[in-house]
C-alpha positions as CSV (number, residue, x, y, z in Angstrom):
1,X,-23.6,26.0,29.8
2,X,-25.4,23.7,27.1
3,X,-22.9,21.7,24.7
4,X,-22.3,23.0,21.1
5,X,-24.2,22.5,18.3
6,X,-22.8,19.3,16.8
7,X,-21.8,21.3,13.7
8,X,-19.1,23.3,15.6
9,X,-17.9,19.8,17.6
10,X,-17.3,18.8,13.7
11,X,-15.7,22.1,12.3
12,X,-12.9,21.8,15.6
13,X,-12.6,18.2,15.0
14,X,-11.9,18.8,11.6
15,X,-9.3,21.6,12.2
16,X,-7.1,19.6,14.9
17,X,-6.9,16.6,12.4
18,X,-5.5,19.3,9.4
19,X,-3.3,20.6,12.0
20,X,-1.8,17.1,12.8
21,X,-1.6,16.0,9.4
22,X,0.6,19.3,8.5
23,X,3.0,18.6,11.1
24,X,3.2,14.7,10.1
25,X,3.5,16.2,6.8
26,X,6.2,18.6,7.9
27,X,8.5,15.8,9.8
28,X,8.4,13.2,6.9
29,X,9.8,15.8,4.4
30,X,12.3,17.0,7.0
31,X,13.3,13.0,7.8
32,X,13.3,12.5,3.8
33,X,15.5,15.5,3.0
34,X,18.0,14.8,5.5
35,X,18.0,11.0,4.0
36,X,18.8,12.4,0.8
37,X,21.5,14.0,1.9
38,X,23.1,11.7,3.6
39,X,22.7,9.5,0.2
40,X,24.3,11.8,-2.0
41,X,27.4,12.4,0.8
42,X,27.9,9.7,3.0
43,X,30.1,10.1,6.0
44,X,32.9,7.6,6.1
45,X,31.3,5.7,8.9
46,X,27.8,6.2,7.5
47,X,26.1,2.8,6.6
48,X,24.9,3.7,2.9
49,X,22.6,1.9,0.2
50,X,23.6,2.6,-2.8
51,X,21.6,2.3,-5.7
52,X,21.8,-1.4,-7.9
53,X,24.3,0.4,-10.5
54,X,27.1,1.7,-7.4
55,X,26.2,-1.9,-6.0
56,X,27.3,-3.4,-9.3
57,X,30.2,-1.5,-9.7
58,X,31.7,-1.9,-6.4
59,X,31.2,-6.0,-6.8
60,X,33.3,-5.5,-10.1
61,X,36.1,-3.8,-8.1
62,X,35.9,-6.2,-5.3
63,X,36.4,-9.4,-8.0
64,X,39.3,-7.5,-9.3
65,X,41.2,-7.1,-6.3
66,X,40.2,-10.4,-5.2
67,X,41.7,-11.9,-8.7
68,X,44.5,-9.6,-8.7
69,X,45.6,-11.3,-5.2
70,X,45.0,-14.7,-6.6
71,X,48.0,-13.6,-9.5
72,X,50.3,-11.9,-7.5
73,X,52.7,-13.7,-6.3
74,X,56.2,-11.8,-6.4
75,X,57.7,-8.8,-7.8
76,X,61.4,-7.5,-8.3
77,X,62.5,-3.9,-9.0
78,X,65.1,-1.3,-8.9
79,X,63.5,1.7,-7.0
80,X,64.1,5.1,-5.7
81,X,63.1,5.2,-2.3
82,X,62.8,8.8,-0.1
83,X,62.3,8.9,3.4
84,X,61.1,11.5,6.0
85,X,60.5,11.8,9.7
86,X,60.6,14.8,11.6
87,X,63.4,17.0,10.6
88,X,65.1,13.7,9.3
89,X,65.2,12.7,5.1
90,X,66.4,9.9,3.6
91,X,67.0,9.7,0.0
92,X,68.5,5.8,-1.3
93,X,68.0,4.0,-4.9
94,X,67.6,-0.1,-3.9
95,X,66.9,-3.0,-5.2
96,X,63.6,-4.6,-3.7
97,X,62.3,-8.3,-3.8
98,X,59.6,-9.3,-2.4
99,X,57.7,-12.7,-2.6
100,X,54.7,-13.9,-0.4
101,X,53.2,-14.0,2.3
102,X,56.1,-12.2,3.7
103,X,59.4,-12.9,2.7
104,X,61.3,-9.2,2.1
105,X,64.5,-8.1,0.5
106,X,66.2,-4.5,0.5
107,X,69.8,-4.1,-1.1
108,X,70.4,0.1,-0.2
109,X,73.3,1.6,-2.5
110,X,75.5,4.1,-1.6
111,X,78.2,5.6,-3.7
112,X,80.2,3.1,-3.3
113,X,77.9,-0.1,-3.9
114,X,75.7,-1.6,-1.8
115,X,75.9,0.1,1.6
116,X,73.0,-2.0,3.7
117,X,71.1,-5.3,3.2
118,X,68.1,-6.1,5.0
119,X,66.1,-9.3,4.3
120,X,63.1,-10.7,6.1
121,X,61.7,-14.1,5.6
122,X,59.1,-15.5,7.7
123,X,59.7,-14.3,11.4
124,X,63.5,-13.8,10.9
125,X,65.2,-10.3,10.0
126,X,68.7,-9.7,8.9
127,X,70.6,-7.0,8.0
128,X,74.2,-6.9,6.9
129,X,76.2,-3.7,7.2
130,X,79.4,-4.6,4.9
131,X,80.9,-1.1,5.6
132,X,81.3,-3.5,8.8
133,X,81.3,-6.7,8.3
134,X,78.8,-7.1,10.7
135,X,75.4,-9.5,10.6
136,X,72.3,-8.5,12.7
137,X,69.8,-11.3,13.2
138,X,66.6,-10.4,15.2
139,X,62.9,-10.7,14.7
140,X,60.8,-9.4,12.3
141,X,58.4,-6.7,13.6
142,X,57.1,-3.1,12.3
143,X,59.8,-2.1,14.7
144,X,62.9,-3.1,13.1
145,X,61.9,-3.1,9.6
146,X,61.1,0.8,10.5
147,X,64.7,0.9,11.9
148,X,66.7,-0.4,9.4
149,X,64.3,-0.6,6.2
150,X,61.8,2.6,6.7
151,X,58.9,0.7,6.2
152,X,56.8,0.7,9.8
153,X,55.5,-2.1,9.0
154,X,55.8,-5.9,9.5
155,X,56.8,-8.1,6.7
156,X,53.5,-9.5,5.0
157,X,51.6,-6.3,5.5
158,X,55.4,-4.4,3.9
159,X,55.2,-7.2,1.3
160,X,51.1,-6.7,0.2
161,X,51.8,-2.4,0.5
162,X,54.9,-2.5,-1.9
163,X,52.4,-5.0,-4.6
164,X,49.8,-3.0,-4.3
165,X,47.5,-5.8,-2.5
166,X,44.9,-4.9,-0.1
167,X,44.5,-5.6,3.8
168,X,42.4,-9.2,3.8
169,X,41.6,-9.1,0.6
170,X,41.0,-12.7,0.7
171,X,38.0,-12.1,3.3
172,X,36.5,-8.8,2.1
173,X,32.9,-8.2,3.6
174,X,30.4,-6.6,1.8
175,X,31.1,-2.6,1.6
176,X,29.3,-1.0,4.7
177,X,29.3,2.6,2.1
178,X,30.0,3.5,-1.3
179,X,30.7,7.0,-2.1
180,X,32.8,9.1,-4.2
181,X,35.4,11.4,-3.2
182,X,38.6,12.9,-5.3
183,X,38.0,11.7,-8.5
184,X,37.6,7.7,-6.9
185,X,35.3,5.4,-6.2
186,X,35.5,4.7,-2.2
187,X,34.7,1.5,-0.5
188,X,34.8,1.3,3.1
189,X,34.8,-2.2,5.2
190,X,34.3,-3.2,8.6
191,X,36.9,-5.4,9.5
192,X,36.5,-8.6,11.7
193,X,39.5,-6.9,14.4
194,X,37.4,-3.4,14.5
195,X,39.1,-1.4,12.3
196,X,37.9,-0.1,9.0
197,X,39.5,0.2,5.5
198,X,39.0,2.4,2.6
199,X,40.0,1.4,-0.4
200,X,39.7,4.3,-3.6
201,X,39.7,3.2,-6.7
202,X,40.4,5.2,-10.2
203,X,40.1,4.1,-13.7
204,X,39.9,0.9,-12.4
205,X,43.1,0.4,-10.7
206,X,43.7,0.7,-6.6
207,X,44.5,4.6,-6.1
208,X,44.4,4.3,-2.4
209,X,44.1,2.4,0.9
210,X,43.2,4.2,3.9
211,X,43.3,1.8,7.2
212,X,41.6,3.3,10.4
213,X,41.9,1.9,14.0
214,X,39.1,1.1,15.9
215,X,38.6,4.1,17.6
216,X,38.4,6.2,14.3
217,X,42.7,7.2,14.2
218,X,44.0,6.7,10.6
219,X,47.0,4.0,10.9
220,X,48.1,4.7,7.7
221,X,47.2,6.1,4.1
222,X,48.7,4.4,0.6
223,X,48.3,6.3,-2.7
224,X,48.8,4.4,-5.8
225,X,50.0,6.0,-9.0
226,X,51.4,5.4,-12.9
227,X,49.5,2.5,-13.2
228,X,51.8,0.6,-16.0
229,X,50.4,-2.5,-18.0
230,X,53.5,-5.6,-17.2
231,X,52.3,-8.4,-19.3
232,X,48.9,-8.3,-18.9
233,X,48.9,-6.6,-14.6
234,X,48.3,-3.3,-14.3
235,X,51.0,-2.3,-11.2
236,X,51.8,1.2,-9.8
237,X,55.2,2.3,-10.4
238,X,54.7,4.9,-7.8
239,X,53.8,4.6,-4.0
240,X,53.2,7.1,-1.5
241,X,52.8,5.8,2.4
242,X,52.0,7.9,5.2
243,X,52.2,6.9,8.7
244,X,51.0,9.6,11.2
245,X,51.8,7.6,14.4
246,X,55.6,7.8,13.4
247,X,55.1,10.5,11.8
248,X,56.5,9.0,8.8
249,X,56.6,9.4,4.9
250,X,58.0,6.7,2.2
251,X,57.6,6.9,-1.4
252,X,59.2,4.7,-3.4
253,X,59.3,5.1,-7.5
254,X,60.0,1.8,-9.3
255,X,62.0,1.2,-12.5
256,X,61.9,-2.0,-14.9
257,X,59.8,-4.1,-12.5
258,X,59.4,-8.2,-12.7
259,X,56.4,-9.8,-11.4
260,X,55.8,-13.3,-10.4
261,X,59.5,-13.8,-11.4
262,X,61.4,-16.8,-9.5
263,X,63.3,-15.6,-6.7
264,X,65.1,-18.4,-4.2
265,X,64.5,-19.1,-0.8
266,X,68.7,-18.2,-0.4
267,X,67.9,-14.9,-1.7
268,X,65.8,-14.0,1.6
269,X,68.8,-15.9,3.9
270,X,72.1,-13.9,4.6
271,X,75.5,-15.9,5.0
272,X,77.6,-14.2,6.6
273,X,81.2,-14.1,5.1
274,X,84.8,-14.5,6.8
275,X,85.3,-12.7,10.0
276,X,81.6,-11.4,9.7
277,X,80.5,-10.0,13.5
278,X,77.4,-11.4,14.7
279,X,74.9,-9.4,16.4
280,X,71.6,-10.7,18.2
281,X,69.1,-8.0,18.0
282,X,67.3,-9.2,21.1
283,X,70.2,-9.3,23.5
284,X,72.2,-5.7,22.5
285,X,71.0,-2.3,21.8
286,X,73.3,-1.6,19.0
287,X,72.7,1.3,17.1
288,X,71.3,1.3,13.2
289,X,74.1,1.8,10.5
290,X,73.8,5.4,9.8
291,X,74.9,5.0,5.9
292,X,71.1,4.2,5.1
């Protein structure tokens, strides 16, 4: 059979090229559309670039945080704290001092004054029972601050969730997304120990902090509320904690807080009076007071 004209060779050459520019066509705007939604929603483990003005204002919230830690340095305050777990609720008003990096101090009243002292300072945790008369010394872990204070947490991280201070603050990466979710502006960061943390901000102020494991599990969630201006530091006078390991809830509402207040290294260490009973944590079992 004798070869095409050349015009026809042309005409065919001519359609396959249209046909392979639609389809290159075709998968650019599909790849582009898909982009663009992934700008305007990012996943929380989505690696986002945010325009120059999200950029700016998350630098802006970072300098604040990063300041606010720099001013912090204690805080005193009556407070109502509530507690639930399971089918169990926990309802106490206490006096909290706190003062960092970790020391920790709970006075819980009962009806008759104060019915349980717990007071962490460095690595040490004691808690007095004077219903009792009795002195618990042991070592201060998530564990028994969750047993005799509520708070599953240990000391310095209890210390920076109760001030409002966030996780590292002092070594903050830049934010691996930006997005914008329940009224807040969301920054998440890949920390150096695998976990990521998402810190929401509103008006301005730390709404919430959001800490995942490694593996994606949310170790806990912090909501920050009634932002209140104490002489020139904005601090929430409401906290609510969840911890969905434990299966735990805290809140605690403050009243007449002091920040950056003096409070004594004896305020953290318990003496224990006349006839006191001594308990070592790490050698007995003993049961938790049960008038918390």
């Amino acid at each position: 059979m004798p070869p095409a004209p050349a015009s026809r060779r042309q005409t065919r050459v001519q359609r396959r090229s249209g046909l392979l520019a639609r389809a290159a066509a075709l998968t650019i705007t599909a790849s582009l559309s898909g982009c663009a939604l992934l700008a305007r929603a990012p996943a929380p483990s989505t690696v986002a670039h945010p325009a120059a003005p999200a950029i700016d204002e998350a630098a802006a919230l970072i300098k604040m945080v990063v300041e606010r830690d720099k001013s912090l340095e204690s805080m005193q305050t009556r407070a109502v704290m509530e507690y639930s777990s399971g089918d169990r609720k926990l309802k106490a008003k206490e006096e909290i001092a706190v003062r960092r990096p970790g020391n920790l101090r709970v006075d819980a009243f009962s009806p008759l004054g104060v019915g349980l002292v717990v007071a962490a300072r460095g690595r040490d945790l004691q808690i007095f029972d004077p219903s009792e008369n009795k002195l618990l010394r042991g070592a201060a872990t998530a564990e028994t601050l969750n047993r005799f204070a509520r708070i599953p947490m240990a000391p310095h991280d209890a210390v920076r969730l109760l001030m409002g201070l966030v996780p590292d603050a002092g070594a903050l990466p830049q934010p691996a997304a930006i997005w914008h979710a329940d009224g807040m502006t969301v920054l998440q960061f890949h920390l150096a120990d695998l976990r990521r943390s998402n810190l929401g901000f509103r008006d301005g102020n730390l709404a919430m902090v959001n800490v995942l494991s490694g593996a994606g599990d949310r170790s806990y969630q912090v909501r920050y509320s009634d932002y209140r201006d104490i002489g020139g530091m904005m601090l929430a006078y409401q906290i609510d904690a969840e911890f969905p390991a434990e299966r735990t809830v805290v809140k605690f509402r403050f009243e007449r807080p002091i920040i950056n207040g003096h409070l004594p290294e004896s305020l953290f260490e318990l003496t224990p009076g006349p006839g006191a009973t001594l308990v070592n944590l790490e050698q007995t079992a003993a049961a938790a007071p049960s008038n918390l």
